[in-house]
C-alpha positions in Angstrom: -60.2 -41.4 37.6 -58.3 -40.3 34.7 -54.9 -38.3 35.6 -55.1 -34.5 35.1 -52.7 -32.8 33.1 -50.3 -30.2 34.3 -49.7 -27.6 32.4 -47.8 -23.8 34.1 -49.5 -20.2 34.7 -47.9 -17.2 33.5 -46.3 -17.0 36.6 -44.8 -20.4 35.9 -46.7 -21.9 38.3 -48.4 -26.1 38.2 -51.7 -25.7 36.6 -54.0 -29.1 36.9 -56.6 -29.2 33.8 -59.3 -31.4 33.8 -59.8 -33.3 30.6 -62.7 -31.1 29.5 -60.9 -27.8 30.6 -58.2 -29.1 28.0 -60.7 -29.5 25.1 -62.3 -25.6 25.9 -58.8 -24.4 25.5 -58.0 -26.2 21.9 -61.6 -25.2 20.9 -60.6 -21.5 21.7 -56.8 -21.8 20.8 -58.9 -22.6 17.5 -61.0 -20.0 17.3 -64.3 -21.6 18.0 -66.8 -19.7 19.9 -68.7 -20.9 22.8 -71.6 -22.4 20.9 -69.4 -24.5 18.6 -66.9 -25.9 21.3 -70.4 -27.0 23.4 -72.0 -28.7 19.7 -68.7 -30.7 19.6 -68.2 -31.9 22.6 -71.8 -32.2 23.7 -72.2 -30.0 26.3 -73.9 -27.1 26.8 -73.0 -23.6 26.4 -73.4 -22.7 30.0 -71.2 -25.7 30.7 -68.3 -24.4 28.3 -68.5 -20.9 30.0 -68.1 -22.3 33.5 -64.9 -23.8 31.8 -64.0 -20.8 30.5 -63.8 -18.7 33.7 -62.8 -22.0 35.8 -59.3 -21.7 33.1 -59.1 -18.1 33.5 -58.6 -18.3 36.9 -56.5 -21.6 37.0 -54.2 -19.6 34.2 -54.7 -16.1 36.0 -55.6 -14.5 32.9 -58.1 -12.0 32.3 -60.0 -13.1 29.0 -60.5 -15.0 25.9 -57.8 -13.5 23.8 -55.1 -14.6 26.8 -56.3 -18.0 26.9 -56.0 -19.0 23.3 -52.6 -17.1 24.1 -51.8 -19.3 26.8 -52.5 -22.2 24.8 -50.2 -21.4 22.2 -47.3 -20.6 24.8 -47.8 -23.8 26.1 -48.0 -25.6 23.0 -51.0 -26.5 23.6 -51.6 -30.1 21.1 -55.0 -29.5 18.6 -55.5 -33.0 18.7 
């Protein structure tokens, strides 16, 4: 099993992303919308929302807008 990156809440607090989690958030940071992120990364929609709320919860944030947000503040990589 690949290791899960760390990244820090708002709060400052560890935040473990899974590998697909990651992805969501650079597709968002981005600008994508749902249906994009799931047509590149071949998953479906559904799929990318349960990601969605799954890093709004990890990151304690309320909504889309604050997790491209935290993306940035984190510095995020596109790549």
């Amino acid at each position: 099993m690949a290791a899960m990156p760390c990244t820090f809440d708002r709060a400052g607090t560890p935040v473990r992303l899974t590998p697909t989690q990651l992805k969501v958030m650079r597709g968002v940071h981005s600008g994508q919308l749902n249906k994009q992120i799931a047509f590149e990364l071949g998953i479906a929609e559904a799929t990318v929302k349960a990601h969605m709320t799954a890093l709004m919860r990890k990151l304690n944030v309320r909504n889309r807008t604050q997790v491209a947000i935290a993306a940035q503040a984190l510095a995020i990589p596109l790549s």
